[in-house]
C-alpha beads as a LAMMPS data file, in Angstrom:
LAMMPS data file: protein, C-alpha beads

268 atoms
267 bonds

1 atom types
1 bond types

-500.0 500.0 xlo xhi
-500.0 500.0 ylo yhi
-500.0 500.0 zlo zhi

Masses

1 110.0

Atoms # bond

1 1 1 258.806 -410.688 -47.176
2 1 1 257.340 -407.997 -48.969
3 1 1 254.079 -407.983 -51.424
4 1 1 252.478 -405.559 -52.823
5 1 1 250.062 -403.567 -50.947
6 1 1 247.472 -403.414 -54.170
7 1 1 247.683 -407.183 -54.451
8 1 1 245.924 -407.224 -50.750
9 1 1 243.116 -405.889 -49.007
10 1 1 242.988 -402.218 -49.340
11 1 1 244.139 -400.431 -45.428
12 1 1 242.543 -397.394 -46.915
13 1 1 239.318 -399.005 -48.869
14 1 1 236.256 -397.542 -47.519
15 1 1 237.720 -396.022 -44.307
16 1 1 236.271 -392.546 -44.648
17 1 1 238.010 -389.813 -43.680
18 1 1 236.604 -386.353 -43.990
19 1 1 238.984 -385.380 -46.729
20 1 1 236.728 -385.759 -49.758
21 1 1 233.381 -385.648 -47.892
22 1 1 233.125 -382.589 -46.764
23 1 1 234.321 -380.739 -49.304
24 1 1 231.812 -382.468 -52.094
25 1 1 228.970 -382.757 -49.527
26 1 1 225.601 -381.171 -49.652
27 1 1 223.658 -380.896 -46.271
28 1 1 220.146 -380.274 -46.296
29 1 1 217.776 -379.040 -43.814
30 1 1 213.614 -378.971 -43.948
31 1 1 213.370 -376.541 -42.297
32 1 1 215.377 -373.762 -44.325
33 1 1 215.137 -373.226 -47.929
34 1 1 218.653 -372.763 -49.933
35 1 1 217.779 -368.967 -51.118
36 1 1 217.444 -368.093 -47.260
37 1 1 221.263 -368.978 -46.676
38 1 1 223.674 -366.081 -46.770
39 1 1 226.820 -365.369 -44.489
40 1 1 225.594 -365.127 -41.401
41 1 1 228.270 -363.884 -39.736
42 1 1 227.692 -365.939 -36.461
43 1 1 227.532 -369.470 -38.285
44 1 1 230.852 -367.976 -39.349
45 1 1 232.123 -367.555 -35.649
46 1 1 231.001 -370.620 -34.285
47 1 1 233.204 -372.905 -36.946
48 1 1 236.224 -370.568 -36.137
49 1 1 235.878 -370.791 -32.739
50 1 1 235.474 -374.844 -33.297
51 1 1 238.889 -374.508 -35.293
52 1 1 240.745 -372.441 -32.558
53 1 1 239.675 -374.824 -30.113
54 1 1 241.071 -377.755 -32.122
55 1 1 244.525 -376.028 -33.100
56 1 1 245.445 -374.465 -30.265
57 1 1 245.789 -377.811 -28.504
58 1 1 248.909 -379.264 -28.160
59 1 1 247.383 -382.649 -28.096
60 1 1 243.872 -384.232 -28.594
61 1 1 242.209 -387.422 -28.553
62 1 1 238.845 -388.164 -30.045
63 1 1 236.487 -390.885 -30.678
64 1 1 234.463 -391.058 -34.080
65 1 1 231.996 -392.981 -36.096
66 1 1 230.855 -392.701 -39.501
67 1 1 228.345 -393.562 -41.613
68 1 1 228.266 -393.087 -45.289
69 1 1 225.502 -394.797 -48.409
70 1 1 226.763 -396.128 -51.493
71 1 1 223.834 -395.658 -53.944
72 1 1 223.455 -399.141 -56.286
73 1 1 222.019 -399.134 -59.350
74 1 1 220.880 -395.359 -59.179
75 1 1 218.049 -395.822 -56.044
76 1 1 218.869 -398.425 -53.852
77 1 1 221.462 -397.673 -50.514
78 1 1 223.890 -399.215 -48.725
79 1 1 224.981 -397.591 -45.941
80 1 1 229.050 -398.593 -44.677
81 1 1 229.531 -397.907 -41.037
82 1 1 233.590 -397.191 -39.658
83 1 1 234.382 -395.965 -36.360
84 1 1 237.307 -395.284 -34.226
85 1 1 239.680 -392.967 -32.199
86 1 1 242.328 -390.654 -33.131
87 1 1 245.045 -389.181 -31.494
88 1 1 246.891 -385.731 -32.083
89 1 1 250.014 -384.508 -30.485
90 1 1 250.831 -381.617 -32.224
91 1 1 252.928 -380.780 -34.647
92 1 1 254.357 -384.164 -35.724
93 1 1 252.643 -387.210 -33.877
94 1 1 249.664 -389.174 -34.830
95 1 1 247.752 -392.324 -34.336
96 1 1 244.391 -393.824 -35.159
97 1 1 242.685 -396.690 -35.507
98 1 1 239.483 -397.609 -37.954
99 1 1 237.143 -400.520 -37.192
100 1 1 235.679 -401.346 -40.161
101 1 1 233.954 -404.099 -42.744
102 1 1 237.355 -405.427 -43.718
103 1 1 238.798 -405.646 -40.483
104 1 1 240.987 -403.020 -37.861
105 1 1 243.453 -400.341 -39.354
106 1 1 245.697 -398.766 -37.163
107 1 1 247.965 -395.497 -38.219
108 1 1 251.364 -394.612 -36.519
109 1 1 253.181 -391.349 -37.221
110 1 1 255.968 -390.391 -35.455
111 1 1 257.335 -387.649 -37.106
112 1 1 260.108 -389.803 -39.189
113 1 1 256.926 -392.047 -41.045
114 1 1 253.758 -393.307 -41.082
115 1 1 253.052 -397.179 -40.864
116 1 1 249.435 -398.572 -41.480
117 1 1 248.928 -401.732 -39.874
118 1 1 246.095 -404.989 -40.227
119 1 1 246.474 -406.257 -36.819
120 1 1 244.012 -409.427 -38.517
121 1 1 246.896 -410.193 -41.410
122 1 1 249.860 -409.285 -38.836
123 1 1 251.120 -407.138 -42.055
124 1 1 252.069 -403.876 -42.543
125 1 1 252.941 -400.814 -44.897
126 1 1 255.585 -398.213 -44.017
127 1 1 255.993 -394.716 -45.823
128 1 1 259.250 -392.798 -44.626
129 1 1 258.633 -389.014 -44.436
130 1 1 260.004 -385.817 -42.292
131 1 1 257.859 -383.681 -41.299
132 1 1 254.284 -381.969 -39.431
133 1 1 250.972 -384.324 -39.538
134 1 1 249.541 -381.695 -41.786
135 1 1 252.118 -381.833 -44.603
136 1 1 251.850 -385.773 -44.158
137 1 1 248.264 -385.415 -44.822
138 1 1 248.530 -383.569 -48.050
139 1 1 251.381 -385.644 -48.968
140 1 1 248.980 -389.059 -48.771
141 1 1 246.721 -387.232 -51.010
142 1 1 248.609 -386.253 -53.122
143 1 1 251.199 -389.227 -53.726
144 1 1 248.651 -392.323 -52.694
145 1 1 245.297 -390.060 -53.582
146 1 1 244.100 -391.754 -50.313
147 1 1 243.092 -390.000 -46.550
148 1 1 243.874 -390.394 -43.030
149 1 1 240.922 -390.994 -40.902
150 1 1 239.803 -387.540 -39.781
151 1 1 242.387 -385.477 -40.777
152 1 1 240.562 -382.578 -41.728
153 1 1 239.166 -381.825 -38.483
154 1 1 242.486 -382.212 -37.027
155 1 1 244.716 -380.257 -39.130
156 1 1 245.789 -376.709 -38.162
157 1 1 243.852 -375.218 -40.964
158 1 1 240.436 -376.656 -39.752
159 1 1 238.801 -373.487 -40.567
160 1 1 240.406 -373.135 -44.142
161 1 1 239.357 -376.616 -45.023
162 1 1 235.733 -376.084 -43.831
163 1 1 235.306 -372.001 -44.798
164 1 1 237.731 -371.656 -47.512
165 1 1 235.401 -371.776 -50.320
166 1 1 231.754 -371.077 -48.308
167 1 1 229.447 -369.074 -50.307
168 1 1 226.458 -368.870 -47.776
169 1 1 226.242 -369.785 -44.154
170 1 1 223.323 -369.973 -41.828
171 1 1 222.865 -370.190 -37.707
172 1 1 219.626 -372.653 -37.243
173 1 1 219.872 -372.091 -33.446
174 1 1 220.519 -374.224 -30.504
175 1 1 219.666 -378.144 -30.780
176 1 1 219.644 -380.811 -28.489
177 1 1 222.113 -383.658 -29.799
178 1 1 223.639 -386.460 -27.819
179 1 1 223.006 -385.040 -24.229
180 1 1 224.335 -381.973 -25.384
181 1 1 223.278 -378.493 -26.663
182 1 1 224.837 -377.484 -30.261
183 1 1 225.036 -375.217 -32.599
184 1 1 223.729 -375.948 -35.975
185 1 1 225.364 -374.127 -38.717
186 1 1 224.631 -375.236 -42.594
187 1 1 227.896 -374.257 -45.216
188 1 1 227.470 -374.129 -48.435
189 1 1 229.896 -373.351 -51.619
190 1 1 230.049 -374.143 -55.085
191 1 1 230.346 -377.963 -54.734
192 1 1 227.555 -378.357 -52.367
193 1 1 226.743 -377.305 -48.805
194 1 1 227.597 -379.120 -45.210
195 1 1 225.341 -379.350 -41.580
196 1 1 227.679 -379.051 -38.360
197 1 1 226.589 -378.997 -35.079
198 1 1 228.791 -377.883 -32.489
199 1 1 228.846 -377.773 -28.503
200 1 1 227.549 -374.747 -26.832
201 1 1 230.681 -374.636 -24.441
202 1 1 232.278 -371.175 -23.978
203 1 1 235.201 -372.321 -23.266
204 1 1 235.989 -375.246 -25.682
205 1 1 233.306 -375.854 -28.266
206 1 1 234.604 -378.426 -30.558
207 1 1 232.657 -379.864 -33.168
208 1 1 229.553 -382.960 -32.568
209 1 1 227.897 -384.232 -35.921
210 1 1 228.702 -383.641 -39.241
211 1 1 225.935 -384.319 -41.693
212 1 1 226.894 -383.860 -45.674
213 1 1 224.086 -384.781 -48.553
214 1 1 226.037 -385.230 -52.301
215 1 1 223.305 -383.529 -54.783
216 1 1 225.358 -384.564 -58.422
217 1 1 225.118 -388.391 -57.982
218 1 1 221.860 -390.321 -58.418
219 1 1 220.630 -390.928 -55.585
220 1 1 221.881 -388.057 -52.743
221 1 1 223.847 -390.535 -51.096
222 1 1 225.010 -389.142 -47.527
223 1 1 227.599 -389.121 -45.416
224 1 1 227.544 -388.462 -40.970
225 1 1 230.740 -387.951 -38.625
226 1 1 230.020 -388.256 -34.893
227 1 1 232.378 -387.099 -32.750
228 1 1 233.025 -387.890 -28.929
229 1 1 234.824 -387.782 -25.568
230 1 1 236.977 -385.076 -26.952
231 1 1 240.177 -384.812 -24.668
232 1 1 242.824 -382.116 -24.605
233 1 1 244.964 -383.934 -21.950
234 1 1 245.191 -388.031 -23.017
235 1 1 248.137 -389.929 -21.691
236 1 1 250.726 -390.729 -24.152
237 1 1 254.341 -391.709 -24.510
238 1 1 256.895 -392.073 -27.151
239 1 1 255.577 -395.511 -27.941
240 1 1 252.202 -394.429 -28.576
241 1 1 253.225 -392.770 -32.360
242 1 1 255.893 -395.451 -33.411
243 1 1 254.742 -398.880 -34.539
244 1 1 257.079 -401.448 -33.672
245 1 1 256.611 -404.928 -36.056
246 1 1 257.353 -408.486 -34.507
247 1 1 259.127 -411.264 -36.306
248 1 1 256.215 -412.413 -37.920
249 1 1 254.742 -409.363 -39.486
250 1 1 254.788 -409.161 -43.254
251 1 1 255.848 -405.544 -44.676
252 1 1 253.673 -404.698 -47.599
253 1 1 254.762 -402.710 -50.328
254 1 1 252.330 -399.525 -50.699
255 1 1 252.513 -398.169 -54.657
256 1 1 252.066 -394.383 -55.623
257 1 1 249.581 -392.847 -57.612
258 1 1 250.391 -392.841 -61.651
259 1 1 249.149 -389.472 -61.770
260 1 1 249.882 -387.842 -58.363
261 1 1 247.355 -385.042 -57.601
262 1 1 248.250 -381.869 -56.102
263 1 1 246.550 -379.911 -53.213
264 1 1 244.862 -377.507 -55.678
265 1 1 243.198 -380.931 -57.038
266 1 1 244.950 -380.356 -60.422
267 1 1 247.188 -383.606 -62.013
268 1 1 250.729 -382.581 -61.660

Bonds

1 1 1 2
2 1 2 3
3 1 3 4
4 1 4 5
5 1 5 6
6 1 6 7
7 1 7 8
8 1 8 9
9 1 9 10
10 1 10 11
11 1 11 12
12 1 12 13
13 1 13 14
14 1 14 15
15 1 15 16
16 1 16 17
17 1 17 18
18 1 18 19
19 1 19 20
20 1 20 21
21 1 21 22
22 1 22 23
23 1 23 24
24 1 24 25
25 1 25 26
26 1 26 27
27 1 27 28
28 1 28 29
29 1 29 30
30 1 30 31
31 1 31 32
32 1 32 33
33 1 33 34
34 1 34 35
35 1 35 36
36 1 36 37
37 1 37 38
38 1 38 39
39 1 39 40
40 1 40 41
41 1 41 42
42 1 42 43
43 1 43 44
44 1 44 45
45 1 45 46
46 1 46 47
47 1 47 48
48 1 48 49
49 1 49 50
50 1 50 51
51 1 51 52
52 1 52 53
53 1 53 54
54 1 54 55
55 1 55 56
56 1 56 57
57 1 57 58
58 1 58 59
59 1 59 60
60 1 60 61
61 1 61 62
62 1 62 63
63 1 63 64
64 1 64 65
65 1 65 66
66 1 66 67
67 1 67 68
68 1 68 69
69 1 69 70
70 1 70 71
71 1 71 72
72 1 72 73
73 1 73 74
74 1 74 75
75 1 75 76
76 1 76 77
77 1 77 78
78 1 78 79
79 1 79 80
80 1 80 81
81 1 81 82
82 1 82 83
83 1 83 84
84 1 84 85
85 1 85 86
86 1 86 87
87 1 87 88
88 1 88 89
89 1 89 90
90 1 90 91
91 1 91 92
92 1 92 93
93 1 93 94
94 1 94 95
95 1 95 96
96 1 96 97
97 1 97 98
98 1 98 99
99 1 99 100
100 1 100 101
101 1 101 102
102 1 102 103
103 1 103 104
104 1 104 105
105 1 105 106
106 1 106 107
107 1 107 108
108 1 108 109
109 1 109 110
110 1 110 111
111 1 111 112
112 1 112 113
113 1 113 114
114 1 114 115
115 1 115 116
116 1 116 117
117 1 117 118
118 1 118 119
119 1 119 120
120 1 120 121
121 1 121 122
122 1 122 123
123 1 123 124
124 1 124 125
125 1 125 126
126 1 126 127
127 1 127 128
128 1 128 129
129 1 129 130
130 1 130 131
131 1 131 132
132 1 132 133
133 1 133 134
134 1 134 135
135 1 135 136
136 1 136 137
137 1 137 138
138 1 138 139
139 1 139 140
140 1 140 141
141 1 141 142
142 1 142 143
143 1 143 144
144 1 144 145
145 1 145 146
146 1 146 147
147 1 147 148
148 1 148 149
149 1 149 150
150 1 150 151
151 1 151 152
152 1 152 153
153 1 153 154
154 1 154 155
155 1 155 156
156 1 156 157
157 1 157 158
158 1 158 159
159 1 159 160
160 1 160 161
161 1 161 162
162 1 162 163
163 1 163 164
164 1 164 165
165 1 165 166
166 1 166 167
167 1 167 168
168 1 168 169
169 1 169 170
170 1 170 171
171 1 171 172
172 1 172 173
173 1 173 174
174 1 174 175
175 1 175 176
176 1 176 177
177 1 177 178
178 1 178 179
179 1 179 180
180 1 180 181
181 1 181 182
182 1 182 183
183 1 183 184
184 1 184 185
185 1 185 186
186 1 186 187
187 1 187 188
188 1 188 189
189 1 189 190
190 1 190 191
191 1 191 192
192 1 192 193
193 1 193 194
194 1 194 195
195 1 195 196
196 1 196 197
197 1 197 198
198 1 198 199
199 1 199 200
200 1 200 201
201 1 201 202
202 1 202 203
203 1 203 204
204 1 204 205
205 1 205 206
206 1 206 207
207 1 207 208
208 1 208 209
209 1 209 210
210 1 210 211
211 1 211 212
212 1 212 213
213 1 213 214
214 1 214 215
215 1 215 216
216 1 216 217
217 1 217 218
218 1 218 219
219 1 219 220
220 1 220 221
221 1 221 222
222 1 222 223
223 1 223 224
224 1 224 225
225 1 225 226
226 1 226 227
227 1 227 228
228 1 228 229
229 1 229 230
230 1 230 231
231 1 231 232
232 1 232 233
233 1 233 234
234 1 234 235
235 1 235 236
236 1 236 237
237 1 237 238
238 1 238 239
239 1 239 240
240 1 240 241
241 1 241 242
242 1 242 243
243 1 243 244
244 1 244 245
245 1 245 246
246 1 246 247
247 1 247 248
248 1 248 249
249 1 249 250
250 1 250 251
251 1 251 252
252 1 252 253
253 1 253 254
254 1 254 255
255 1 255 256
256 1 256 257
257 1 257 258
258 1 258 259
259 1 259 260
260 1 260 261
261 1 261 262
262 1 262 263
263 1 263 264
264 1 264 265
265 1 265 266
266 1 266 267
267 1 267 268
């Protein structure tokens, strides 16, 4: 039987990804002052060296959380929580899942489509397409104007998406985060400016916390990605990418955008 997908609970509503946040995100520190913020060309490094480390793996696995305020009537917050792990094996298999207020999402992509499942509704939507996870995650944007969870840090292009339109850049030193030693580098561009911290490993330093403040809406809401147990070596199969419905499960029918957007963020 199949329903539409806009009739039901949203798969995508309020599972951040880092698509949007990031790049509209303003992170602040007390401890610097924006005119002191330049290209340092060391922050620089250390997020390239993050992205290297991330694309050159044929296959990842990750576990995230994320935190993100919703500012009502202009000064109060409420702050949405989602976590969840994602799995990368590169160039065309991908699989997540997102534990969140409306219940568990969980993403198959196989390389021949993408299927979104509720595991609490036993339903389902299904999007045929042929191709790389990266062109599959500009294609959601721009067809459903919707993310996958974490794409952006797992994309080749990791330090396009972060760097591509930095204006300043700062290294704030070595912090203690988590049991771990980072780097914290503060971004910052035209739209607003981004904290990362990011593991002091030589050999693999992959990113730890994001932290992202939005200066244009009333109230600075925020947004935080945590990032753990990164893993260059997890155990998968065929099976792990392809979602495989019973009987039972009820195929949803996922409708595009009116106005698709395009990756330069222009209506086409």
């Amino acid at each position: 039987m199949h329903r539409s997908y806009a009739a039901r609970t949203s798969v995508w509503l309020a599972v951040l990804s880092l698509g949007v946040g990031i790049t509209s995100a303003t992170a602040q520190d007390s401890n610097v002052e924006p005119e002191t913020l330049r290209l340092d060309p060391q922050a620089i490094e250390i997020v390239e060296l993050a992205a290297s480390t991330l694309s050159s793996q044929e296959a990842l696995a990750v576990n995230w959380f994320v935190s993100f305020d919703q500012v009502i009537d202009g000064r109060e917050k409420l702050t949405h929580v989602r976590s969840g792990r994602a799995v990368v094996a590169r160039p065309d298999r991908y699989y997540a899942y997102a534990e969140q207020e409306e219940g568990l999402r969980e993403f198959f992509f196989d390389g021949l489509g993408l299927t979104v499942y509720l595991p609490d509704e036993n339903a389902y939507v299904h999007k045929p397409f042929l191709g790389g996870f990266d062109e599959l995650a500009d294609v959601i944007r721009q067809e459903h104007d919707e993310s996958l969870p974490i794409w952006q840090v797992l994309v080749p292009d990791f330090a396009e998406q972060f760097l591509g339109d930095v204006t300043s850049a700062a290294y704030l030193g070595v912090k203690p985060i988590a049991g771990q030693q980072a780097h914290h580098v503060a971004l910052s561009s035209y739209d607003g400016d981004l904290q990362m911290w990011v593991s002091t490993d030589p050999v693999n330093p992959v990113p730890i916390m994001l932290v992202g403040t939005d200066p244009y809406s009333q109230g600075w809401p925020q947004f935080r990605g945590y990032f753990s147990d990164w893993d260059f070596a997890p155990e998968l199969d065929e099976d792990s990418f392809t979602f495989y419905p019973d009987d039972e499960a009820d195929r949803l029918v996922w409708p595009k955008q009116v106005n698709p957007v395009s990756t330069s963020g222009e209506a086409e």
